[in-house]
Residue, then its C-alpha position, 0 to 999 in steps of 0.5 A: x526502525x521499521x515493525x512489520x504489522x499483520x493487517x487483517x481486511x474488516x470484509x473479507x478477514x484476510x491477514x496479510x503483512x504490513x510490507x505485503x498490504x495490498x487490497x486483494x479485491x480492488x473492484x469490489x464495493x467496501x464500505x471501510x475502504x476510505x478508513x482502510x490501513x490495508x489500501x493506505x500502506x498500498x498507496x504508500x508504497x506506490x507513492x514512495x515507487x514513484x518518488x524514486x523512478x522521478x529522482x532516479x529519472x532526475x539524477x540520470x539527466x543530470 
């Protein structure tokens, strides 16, 4: 069972949904970012994106 969270950027006090995290100012410098929920859900998202294009890439050579 999934929740979805409302996540707010410690900069910039934006609010976003935890199933739409995504760092909105990639360039800029943030002081919280190694501690930030918003950039950890974003790279968790990308991580479980690229486990499934390598399975999906492994089940059609199969």
């Amino acid at each position: 069972m999934e929740y979805d969270v409302q996540l707010i950027c410690d900069k910039y006090k934006e609010t976003m949904e935890s199933e739409d995290a995504e760092c909105k100012h990639p360039n800029d410098y943030c002081q919280t970012r190694s501690s930030c929920m918003i950039c950890y859900m974003e790279k968790e998202r990308k991580r479980e994106q690229a486990r499934q294009e390598k399975k999906t890439a492994q089940e059609e050579k199969s």
